[in-house]
C-alpha positions as CSV (number, residue, x, y, z in Angstrom):
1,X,-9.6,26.0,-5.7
2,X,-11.3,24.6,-2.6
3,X,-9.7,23.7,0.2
4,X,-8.9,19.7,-0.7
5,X,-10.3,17.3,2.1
6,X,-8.1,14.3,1.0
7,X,-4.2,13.9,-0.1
8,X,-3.9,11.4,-2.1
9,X,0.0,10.3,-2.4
10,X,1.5,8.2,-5.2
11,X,5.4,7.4,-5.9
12,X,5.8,6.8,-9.3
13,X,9.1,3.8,-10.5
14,X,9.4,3.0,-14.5
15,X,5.4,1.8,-15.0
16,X,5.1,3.6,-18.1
17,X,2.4,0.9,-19.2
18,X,0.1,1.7,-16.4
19,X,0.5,4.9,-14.6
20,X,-2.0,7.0,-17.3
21,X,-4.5,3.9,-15.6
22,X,-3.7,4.8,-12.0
23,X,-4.0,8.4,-12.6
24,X,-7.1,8.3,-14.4
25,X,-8.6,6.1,-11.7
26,X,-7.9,9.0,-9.0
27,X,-8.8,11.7,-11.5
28,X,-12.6,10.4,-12.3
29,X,-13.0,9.9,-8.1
30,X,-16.8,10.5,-7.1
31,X,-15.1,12.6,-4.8
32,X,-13.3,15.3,-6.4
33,X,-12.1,17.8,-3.7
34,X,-8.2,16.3,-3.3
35,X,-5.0,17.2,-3.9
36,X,-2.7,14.6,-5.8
37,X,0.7,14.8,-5.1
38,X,3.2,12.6,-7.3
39,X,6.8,12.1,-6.9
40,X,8.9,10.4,-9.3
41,X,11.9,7.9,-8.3
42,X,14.1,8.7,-11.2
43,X,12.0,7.2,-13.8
44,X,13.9,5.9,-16.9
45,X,11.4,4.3,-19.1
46,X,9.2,7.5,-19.6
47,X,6.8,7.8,-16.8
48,X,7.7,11.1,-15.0
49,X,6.5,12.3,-18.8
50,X,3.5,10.9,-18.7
51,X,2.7,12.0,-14.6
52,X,4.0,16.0,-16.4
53,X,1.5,16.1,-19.1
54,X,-1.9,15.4,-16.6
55,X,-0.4,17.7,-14.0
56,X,-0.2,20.5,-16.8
57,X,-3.9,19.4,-17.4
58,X,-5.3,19.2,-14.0
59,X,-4.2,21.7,-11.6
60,X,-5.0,19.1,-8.4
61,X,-1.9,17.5,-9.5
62,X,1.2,18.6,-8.2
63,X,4.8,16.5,-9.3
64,X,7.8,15.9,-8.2
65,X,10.8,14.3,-8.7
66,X,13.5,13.1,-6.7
67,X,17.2,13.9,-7.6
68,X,18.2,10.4,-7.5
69,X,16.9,7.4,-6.9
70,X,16.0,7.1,-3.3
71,X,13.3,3.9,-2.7
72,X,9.9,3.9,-2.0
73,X,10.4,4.5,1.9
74,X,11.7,7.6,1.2
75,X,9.6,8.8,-1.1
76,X,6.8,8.1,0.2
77,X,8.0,10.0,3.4
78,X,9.0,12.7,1.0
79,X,5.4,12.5,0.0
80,X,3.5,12.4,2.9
81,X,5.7,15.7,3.8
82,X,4.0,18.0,0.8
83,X,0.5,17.2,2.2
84,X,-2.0,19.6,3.4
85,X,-4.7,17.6,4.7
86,X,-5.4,14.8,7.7
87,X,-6.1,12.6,5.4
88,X,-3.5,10.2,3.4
89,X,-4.8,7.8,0.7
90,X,-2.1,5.9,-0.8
91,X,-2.0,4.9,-4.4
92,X,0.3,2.7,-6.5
93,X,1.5,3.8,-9.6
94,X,0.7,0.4,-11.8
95,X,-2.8,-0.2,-9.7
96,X,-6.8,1.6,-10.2
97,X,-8.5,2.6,-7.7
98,X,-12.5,2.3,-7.6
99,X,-14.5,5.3,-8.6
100,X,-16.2,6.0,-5.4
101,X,-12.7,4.7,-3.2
102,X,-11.9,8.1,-1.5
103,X,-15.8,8.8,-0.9
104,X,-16.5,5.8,1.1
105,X,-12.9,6.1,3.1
106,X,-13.3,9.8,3.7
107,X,-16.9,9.5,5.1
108,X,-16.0,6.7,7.2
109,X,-12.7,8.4,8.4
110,X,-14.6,11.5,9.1
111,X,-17.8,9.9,10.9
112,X,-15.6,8.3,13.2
113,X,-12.5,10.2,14.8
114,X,-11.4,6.9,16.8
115,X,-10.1,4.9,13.9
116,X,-7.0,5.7,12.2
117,X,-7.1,3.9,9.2
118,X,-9.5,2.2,6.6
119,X,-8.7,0.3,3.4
120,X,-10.2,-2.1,1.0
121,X,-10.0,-5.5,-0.5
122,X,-8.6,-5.9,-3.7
123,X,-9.6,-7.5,-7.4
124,X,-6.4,-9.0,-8.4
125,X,-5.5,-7.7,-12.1
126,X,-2.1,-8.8,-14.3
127,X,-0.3,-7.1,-16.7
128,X,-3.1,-6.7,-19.4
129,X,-5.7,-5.8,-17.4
130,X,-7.7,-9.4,-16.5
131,X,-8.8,-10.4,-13.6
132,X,-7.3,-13.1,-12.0
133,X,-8.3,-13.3,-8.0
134,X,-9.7,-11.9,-5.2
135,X,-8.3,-10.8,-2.2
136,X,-10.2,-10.5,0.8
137,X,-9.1,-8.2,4.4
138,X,-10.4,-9.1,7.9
139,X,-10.7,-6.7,11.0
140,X,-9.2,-8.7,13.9
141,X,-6.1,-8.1,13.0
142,X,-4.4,-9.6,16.0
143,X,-4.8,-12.9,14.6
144,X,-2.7,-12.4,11.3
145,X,-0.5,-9.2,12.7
146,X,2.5,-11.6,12.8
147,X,1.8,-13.9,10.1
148,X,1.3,-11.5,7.5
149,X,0.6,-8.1,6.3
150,X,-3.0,-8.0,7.8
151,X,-3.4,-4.7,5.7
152,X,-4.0,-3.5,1.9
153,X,-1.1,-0.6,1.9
154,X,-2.3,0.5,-1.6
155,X,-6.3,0.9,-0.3
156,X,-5.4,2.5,2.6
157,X,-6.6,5.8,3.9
158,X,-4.8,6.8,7.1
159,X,-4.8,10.2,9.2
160,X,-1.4,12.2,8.9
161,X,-1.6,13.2,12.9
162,X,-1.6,9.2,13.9
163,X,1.2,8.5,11.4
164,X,3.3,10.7,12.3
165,X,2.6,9.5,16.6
166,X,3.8,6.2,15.4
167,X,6.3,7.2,13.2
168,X,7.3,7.5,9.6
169,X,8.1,4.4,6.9
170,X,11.5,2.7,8.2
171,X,14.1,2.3,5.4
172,X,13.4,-1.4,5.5
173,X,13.7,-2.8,1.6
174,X,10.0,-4.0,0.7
175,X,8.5,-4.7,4.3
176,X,8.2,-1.2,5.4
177,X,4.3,-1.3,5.2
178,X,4.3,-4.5,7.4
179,X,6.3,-2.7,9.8
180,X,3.7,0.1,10.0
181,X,1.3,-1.6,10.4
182,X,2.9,-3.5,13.3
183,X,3.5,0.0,15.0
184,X,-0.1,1.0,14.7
185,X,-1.4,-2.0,16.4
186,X,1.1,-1.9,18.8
187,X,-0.2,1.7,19.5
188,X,-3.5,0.0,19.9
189,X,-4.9,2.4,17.0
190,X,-8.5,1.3,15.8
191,X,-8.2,0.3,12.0
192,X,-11.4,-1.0,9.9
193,X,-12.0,-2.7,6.2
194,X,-14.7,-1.5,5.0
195,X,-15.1,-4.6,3.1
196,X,-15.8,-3.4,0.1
197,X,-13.8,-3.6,-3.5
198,X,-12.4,-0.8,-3.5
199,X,-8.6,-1.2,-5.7
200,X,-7.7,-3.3,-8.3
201,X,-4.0,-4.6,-7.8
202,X,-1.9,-5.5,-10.2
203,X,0.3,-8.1,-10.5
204,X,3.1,-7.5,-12.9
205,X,6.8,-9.1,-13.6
206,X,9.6,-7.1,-12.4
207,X,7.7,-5.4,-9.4
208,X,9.0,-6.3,-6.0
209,X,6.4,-9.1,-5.3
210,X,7.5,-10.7,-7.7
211,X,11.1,-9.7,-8.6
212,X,12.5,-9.9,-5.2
213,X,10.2,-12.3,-3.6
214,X,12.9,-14.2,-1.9
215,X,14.2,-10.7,-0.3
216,X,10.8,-9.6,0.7
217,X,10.4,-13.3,2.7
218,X,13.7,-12.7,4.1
219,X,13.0,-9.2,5.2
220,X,9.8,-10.3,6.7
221,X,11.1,-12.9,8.8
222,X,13.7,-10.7,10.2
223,X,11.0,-7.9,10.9
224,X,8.9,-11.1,12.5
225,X,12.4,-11.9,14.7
226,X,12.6,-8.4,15.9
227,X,9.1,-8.0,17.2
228,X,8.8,-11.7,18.3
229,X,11.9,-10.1,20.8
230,X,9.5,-7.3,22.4
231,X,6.3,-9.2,22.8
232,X,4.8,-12.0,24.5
233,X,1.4,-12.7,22.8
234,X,2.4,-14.9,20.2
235,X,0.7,-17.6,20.1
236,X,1.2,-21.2,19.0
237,X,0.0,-21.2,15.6
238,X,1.9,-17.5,15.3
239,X,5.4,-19.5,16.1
240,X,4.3,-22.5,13.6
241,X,3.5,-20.2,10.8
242,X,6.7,-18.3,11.6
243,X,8.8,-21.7,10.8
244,X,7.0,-22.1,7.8
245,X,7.9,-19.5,6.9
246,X,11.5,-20.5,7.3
247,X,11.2,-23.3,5.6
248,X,9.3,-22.1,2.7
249,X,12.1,-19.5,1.9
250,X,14.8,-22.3,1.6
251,X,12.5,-23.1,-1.7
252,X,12.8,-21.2,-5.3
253,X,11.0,-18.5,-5.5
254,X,8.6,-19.8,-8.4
255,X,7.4,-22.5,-5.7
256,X,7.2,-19.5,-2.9
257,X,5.0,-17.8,-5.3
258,X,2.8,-20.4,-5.8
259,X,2.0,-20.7,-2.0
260,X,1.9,-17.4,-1.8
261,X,-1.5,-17.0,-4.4
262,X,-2.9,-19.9,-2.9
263,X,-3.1,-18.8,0.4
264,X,-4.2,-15.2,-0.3
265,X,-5.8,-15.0,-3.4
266,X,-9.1,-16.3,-4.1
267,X,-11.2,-16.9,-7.4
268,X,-14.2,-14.4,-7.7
């Protein structure tokens, strides 16, 4: 086999229904010269089976599977530590990627050394499949850094040598993305959307969105606490949106989701 160019990472957590779909999505990639690496959480519904049957097809794939359940921070640390390449694209095990995903990030990556990551917007998808909304990425990050997430974790391409400067996924419960992405821009590292639909990402019952949505709101505003301690550039609107926040998470989390789709995801 070649040398692979890109490592493409995905931790796998009981989503049976829709991990063939994830897998396929990397396997039929216009660009073809990766290694997939797949670690399993302790899967109970069947989907470390599933992940064993295309790695004995596809020799690209390589599995694993943790002892006991650990999280997704640590697997995806666990992940990121089997990789032979520079290059990390993340991919969720209940999402599909576009064809030509790793193509466009790769070339952009490779054409220009300054930037450490790149990612996508999404097409939002449910359970079956159906399109439901659109979510749209922007590049000045500093204006939504502590509002929100101002990145697509599961489009992202990022190189190994700049995460590993910044430092590897926190154990924080369902905000550790956030928190990454807070590191990197507080490192000043150049990221881009390349604007482009490039994932399809699904929203399900019983995944942490949705699930634990109170948790991850609560999580969020303590991560937003801890960083509002160390800098100064907050601005107005920043500290308004942060007490939003606070109140919005004294409401059920039915009514928290609701906001939550209306502010971020947008009809086609």
């Amino acid at each position: 086999m070649e040398k692979p160019l890109v490592s493409v990472i995905m931790p796998v957590y009981n989503t049976k229904l829709w991990v063939w779909e994830a897998i396929e999505s990397i396997l039929r990639q216009t660009l073809s010269n990766f290694e997939f690496i797949i670690v399993d959480d302790c899967s109970t519904d069947g989907s470390y089976e599933i992940c064993q049957k295309y790695a004995q097809q596809d020799k690209r794939i390589r599995l694993y599977r943790n002892e006991k359940n650990e999280g997704v921070a640590y697997t995806k640390n666990k992940l990121i530590q089997f990789c032979t390449t520079d290059y990390l694209a993340s991919q969720d095990s209940d999402d599909v990627s576009s064809e030509y995903r790793l193509y466009e990030e790769y070339t952009f990556l490779k054409n220009h050394p300054d930037y450490a990551v790149v990612w996508g917007n999404n097409i939002i998808i449910d359970e079956n499949g159906n399109t439901i909304g659109h979510r749209m990425y922007r590049d000045d990050i500093e204006k939504v850094i502590f509002k929100w997430s101002p990145v697509s974790h599961p489009s992202t391409m990022m190189r190994k040598t700049f995460f590993e400067k910044v430092g590897w996924y926190a154990k924080i419960h369902y905000v550790e993305d956030y928190d990454l992405w807070i590191r990197f821009y507080n490192a000043w590292y150049k990221i881009k959307n390349l604007d482009q639909d490039l994932l399809q990402y699904r929203i399900r019952k019983g995944q942490t969105k949705s699930k634990y949505l109170k948790q991850v709101l609560k999580n969020t505003i303590q991560l937003q606490k801890h960083y509002r301690k160390q800098w100064v550039q907050m601005s107005f609107w920043d500290t308004l949106y942060f007490l939003g926040e606070c109140l919005l998470y004294l409401l059920p989390s039915c009514i928290i989701f609701f906001f939550f789709k209306k502010i971020t995801y947008k009809p086609l």
